[in-house]
Each structure stands twice: as structure tokens, then as C-alpha cells.
C-alpha positions in Angstrom: -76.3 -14.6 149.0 -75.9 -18.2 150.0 -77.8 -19.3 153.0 -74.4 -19.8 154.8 -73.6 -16.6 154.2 -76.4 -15.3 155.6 -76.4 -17.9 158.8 -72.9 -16.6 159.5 -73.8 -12.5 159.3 -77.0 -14.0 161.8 -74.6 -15.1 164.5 -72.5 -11.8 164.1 -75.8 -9.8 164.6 -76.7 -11.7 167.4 -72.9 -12.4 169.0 -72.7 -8.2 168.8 -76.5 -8.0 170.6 -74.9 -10.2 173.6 -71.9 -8.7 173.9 -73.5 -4.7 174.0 -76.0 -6.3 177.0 -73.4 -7.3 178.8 -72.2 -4.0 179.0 -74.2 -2.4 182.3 -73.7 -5.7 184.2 -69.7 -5.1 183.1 -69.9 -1.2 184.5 -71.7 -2.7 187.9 -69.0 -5.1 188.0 -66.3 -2.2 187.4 -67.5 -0.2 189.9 -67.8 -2.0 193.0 -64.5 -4.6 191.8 -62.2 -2.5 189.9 -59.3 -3.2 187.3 -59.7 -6.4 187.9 -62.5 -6.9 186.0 -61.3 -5.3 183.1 -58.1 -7.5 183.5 -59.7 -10.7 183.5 -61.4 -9.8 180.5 -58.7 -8.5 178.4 -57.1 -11.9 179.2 -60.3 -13.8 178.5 -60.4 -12.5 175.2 -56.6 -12.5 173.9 -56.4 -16.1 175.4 -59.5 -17.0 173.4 -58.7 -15.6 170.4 -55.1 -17.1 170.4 -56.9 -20.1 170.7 -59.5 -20.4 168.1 -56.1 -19.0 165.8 -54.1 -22.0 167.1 -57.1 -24.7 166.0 -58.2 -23.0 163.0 -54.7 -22.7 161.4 -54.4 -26.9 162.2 -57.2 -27.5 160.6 -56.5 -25.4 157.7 -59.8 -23.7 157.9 -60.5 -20.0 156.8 -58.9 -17.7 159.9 -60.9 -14.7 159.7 -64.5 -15.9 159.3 -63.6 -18.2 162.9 -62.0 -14.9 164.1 -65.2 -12.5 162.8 -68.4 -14.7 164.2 -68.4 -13.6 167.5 -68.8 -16.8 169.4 -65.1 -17.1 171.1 -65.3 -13.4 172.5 -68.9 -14.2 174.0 -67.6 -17.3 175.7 -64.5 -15.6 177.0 -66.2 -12.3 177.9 -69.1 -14.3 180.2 -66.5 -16.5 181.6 -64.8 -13.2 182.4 -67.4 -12.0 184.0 -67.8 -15.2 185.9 -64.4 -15.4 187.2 -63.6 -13.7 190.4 -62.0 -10.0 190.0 -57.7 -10.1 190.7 -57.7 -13.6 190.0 -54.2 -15.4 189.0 -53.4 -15.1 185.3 -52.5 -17.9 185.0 -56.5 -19.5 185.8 -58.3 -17.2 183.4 -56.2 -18.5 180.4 -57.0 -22.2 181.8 -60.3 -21.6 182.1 -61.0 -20.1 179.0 -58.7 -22.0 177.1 -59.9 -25.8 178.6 -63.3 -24.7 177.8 -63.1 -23.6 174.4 -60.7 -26.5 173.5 -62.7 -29.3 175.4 -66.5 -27.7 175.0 -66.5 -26.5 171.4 -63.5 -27.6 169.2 -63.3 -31.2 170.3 -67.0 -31.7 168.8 -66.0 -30.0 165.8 -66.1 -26.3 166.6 -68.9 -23.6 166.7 -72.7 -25.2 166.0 -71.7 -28.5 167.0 -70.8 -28.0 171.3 -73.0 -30.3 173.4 -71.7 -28.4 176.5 -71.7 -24.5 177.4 -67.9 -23.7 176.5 -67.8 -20.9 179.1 -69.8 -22.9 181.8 -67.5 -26.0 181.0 -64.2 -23.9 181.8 -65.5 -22.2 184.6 -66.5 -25.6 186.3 -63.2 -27.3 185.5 -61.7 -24.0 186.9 -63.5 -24.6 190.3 -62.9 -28.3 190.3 -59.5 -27.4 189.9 -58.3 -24.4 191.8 -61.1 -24.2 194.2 -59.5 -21.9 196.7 -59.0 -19.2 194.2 -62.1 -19.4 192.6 -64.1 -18.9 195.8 -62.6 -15.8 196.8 -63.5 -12.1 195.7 -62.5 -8.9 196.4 -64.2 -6.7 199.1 -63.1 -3.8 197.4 -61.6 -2.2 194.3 -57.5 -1.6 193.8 -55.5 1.3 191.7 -54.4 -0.1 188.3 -50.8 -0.6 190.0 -52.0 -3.1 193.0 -54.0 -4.7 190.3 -51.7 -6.0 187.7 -49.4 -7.0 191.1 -52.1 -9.4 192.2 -53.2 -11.1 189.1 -49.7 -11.2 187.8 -48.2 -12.6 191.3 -45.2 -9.1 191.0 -45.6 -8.7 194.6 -47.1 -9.6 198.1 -50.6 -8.0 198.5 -52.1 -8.2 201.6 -55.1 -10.7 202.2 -57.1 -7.8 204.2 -59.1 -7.8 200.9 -59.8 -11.0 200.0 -63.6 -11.7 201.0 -66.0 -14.9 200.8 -68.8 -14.4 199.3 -72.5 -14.3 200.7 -73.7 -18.0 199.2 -70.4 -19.3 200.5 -70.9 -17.7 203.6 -74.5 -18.7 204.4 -73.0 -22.4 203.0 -70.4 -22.4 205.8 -72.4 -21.4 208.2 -76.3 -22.3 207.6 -77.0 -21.2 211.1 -76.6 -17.3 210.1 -79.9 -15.6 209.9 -80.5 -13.1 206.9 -80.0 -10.3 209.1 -77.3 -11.8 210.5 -75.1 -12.7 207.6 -75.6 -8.8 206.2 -74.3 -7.4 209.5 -71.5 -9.1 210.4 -70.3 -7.6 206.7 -71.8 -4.7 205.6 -69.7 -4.8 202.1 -72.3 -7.7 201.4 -74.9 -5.1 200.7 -78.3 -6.1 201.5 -79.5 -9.0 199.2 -77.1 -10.6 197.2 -73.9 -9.6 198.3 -71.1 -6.7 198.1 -72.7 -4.9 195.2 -74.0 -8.4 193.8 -77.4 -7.3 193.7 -76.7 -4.4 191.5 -74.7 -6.4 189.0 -77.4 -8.9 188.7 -80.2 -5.8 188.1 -78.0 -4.6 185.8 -77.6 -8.0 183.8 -81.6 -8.2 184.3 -81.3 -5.1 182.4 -79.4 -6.4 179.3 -81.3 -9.5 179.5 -84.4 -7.9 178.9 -82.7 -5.8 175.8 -82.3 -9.0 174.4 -85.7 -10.4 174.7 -87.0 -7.0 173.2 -84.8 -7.5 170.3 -85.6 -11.0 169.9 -82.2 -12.5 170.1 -84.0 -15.7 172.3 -87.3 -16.4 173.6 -88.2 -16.2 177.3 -88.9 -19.7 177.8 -85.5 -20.6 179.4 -85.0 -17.0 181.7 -88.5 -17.2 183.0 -88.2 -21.5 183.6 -85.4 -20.6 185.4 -85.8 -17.8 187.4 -89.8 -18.7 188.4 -88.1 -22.3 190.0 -85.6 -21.2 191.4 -87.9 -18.4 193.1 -90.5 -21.3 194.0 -88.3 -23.7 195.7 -86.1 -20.8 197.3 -89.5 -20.0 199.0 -90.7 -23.4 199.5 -87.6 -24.3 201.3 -87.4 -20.6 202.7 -87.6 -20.7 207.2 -88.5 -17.0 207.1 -85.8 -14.6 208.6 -84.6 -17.8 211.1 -81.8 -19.2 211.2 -81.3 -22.6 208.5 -83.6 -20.7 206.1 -81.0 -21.7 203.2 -81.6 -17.7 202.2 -84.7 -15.6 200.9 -86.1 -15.8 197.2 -85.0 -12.3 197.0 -81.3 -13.5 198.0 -81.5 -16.3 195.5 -82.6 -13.9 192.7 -80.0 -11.4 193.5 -77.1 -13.6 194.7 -74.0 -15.0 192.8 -74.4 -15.8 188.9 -78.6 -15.4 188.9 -79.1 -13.1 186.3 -76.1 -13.8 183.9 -77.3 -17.8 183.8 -80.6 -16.8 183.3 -80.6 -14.6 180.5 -76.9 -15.3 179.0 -76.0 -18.6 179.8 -79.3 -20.7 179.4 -80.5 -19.2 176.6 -77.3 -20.6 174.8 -79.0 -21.7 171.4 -76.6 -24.4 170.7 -76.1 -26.3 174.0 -79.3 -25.6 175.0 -82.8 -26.9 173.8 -84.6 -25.6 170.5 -88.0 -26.5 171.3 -90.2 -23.9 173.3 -91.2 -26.3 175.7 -87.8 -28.4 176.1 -86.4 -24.4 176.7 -89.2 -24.2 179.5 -88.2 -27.0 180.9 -84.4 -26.7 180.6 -84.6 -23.5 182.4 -86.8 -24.9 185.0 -84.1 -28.3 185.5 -81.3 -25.3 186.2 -83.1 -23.5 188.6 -83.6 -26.3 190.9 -80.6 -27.5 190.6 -78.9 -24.2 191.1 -80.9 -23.9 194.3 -80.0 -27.4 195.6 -76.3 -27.1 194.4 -76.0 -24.2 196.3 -77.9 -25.1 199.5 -76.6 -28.9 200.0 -73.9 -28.8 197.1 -69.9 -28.3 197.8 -70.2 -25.1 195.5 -71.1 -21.9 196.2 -72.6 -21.5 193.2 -74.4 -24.2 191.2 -75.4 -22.4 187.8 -72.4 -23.5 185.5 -72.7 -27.0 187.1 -76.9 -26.7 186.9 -76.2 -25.9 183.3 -73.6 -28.8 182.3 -76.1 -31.3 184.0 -78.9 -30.0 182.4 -77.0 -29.6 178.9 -77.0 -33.6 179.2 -80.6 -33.3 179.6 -81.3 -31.8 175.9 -81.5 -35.2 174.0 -84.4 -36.3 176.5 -85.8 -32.7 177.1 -86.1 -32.7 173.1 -87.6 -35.7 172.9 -90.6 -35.2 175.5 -91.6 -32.1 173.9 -91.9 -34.1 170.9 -94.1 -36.6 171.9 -96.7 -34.0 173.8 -96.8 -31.9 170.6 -97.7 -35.0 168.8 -100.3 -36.0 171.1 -101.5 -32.5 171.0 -101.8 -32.2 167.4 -105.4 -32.3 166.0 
């Protein structure tokens, strides 16, 4: 067996390891969104698909070991994930399909991506349609109502249609924690309407994946212990302009999914253990400070881009403190 061969039937193992994590953050997400969900990722994944089809058949390259390796689905189905439920159609299929075509085939395809492919079309998708983007649903529709919204088939009343907690708090910084959970009680209690769950739940799958080994924990914890520090740094108690707890930070918006499926990326991201440390460490602050001075809501897939820059430098630090460690 060549050692392509066996490189290629590595990122299957480890593409089919990610995708069966994702699954209790996808039945959290299910349960307090809906069909909407499951929409956006059906969508995700044809649209990807037809994509990589489209680029491999121009470059004459071999369709089904492009179709087979796994990468494409991951990047649609955590893009998916990162969309908003009952989104238009018609912003899934950009999303997915500006991020595949601008964050992995214009570098040359799978291996090669400088950039996150599902964090790239995600942030052009905000950039873009920012209205959309920063709008979920406070509850769940029938299958019927669903297809209707995302498909534009008929008028659906707005009575849904819900900011979320870090967009909230961002509008209005002079909300205390208490106050921001009572004036909505479909926020839940930390992170948002159900949010907290979902991020638990991703927690969940994250730590199936450090059990099996498919990254190290340099990135998750880098990430998850800054943004914890300067959420409580920065944290005015329960007053008001306390920018939201550590707990909120942990349990709000894209926390979990960044940290343990977006971060740990292993060709965007650093190789080294401590340019991973320190790559997770560079997205959790800026997460934090996206988030509490940024336009965004949500600063992960932008935390990420910036800090996907970073690698070449990151890389090259590590290097020089191992050599002036070295005996």
C-alpha cells in the first residue's frame, strides 16, 4: 500500500470521526430549532458535493476519490450547523459554495487551504447578507412552514424570528445578566434559547475526539482557557456593562463548535504543539473582543480567519523556542 493510499484512507477515518461527533450537538440543534436544521444541512451537503463534482471534472482529476475523502461534507455540514435554522436557500448554497471555491480549490484543493473553507463562507455570508445571518428562530416549525420559509413559497409571519443573546447584550450593553434572560425566557439561562445545551452537547463530541486521538488539545484548551480569562477579567459581576459572564461566553453562540471542530482544523491551523497552544489562545481573545466591541455578534469564524494568517508567524516562534530549548 502506497503511502498516499494510506494518507487518503487516514483522512476518511478521521473525516467519519468528525462527522459522528457532530451528531449530539446536531440532535440539540434539532430539538430546540427544528426542520430547519436538517434543511440547511441537506442543502449544505448537495451544494458542496455539486461543487467539488463541478472543479474536479475541470481539472480532469479522479471524481470519486475527491467525492470519498470526507473533507467537502465536514466543511458543509459545520457550516450547516453555523448557519441560522430557516435561513433562505439561496445563502446556504453561497455560503458553502464561496467558501469551498475561494478557501480550498483556489489554493489547489484539499491539503493546500490557508483559510478555514467553512469559516471563510460563513464570514463572507455575514459580510454579505448580514440581516439574515443574525436572525434565528425562537422556536421550531412543522416540515410544511419549514420548506415555505427557506424556500420563500409563502409569507411566514416574523412573530418567530428572534435576536440572539450576544446580539442582544451587543445592542444593548446596558442589560444586566438577569436582565437580558428575563425579558426572554426562550434565551434559556446561559447561552441563549437552548444554546447552552447545544454547546454541552458539541463539548460532548469534542471530547470523543480527543479520546480517539483525532487532534491534540492544545488548540480547544488555548481557546477556551482565554476566552474564559478575559471574559472574567473584563467581567462587572451581575451589573450592568459587564460584557456577559465566563459561563455566558462558554455557553453562548459558536463556543464549543470553534473550539473543538473548527480550530483544531489540521490544515489551516498550526502543526506545532505550541503554535496550536497559541493559535487557540489568539482566537479566544479575539472571539471575546469581536464579540464585546466588534460589529458581529459572533467573532469565532472571523477570530479564526485572522488567526489562520497568524500560522506562518505562530510556526515560526515555536521554532525558535524549541531550538533554544534543545540541549
Amino acid at each position: 500500500m502506497s503511502s498516499i493510499e494510506t494518507r487518503d484512507e487516514r483522512l476518511q477515518q478521521a473525516m467519519k470521526l468528525v462527522l459522528l461527533a457532530t451528531l449530539p450537538g446536531w440532535l440539540a440543534l434539532f430539538w430546540f430549532y427544528g426542520w430547519g436544521v436538517l434543511i440547511n444541512l441537506i442543502l449544505s451537503v448537495v451544494t458542496a458535493l455539486g461543487v467539488e463534482a463541478a472543479v474536479t471534472h475541470l481539472r480532469r482529476q479522479t471524481l470519486q476519490a475527491t467525492l470519498t475523502d470526507g473533507s467537502a461534507v465536514v466543511s458543509a455540514t459545520l457550516l450547516a450547523i453555523a448557519l441560522p435554522p430557516y435561513c433562505p436557500w439561496w445563502l446556504t448554497v453561497t455560503a458553502i459554495g464561496s467558501g469551498l471555491l475561494l478557501g480550498k480549490h483556489l489554493y489547489g484543493g484539499v491539503g493546500r487551504n490557508p483559510f478555514n473553507p467553512a469559516m471563510l463562507g460563513f464570514a463572507l455570508a455575514m459580510v454579505m447578507f448580514p440581516q439574515p445571518m443574525t436572525h434565528w428562530p425562537g422556536h421550531g416549525m412543522d416540515l410544511t412552514a419549514a420548506f415555505g420559509q427557506v424556500f420563500n413559497l409563502g409569507v411566514q409571519p416574523d412573530a418567530w424570528v428572534q435576536a440572539t443573546a450576544l446580539e442582544s447584550l451587543r445592542i444593548n450593553k446596558s442589560l444586566t445578566m438577569d436582565e437580558l434572560f428575563a425579558g426572554n425566557p426562550a434565551f434559556g439561562r446561559f447561552g441563549g434559547h437552548g444554546v447552552e445545551w447545544v454547546n454541552l452537547a458539541f463539548l460532548a463530541g469534542g471530547l470523543f475526539l480527543l479520546q480517539r486521538r483525532v487532534f491534540g488539545w492544545h488548540a480547544p484548551v488555548g481557546m477556551l482557557a482565554s476566552l474564559f480569562v478575559i471574559s472574567l477579567l473584563c467581567w462587572n459581576g451581575s451589573g450592568s456593562d459587564s460584557h456577559g459572564s465566563p459561563l455566558f461566553h462558554l455557553l453562548s453562540g459558536a463556543t464549543m463548535l470553534g473550539a473543538f471542530f473548527i480550530v483544531t482544523e489540521p490544515v489551516s491551523g498550526a502543526k506545532s504543539p505550541l503554535a496550536r497552544l497559541l493559535f487557540g489562545v489568539g482566537v479566544g481573545l479575539l472571539t471575546y473582543v469581536i464579540r464585546t466591541w466588534g460589529g458581529y455578534p459572533d467573532g469565532v469564524a472571523f477570530a479564526v480567519l485572522l488567526m489562520n494568517l497568524c500560522v506562518p508567524a505562530l510556526e515560526r516562534f515555536a521554532m525558535a523556542r524549541q531550538a533554544q530549548v534543545a540541549p
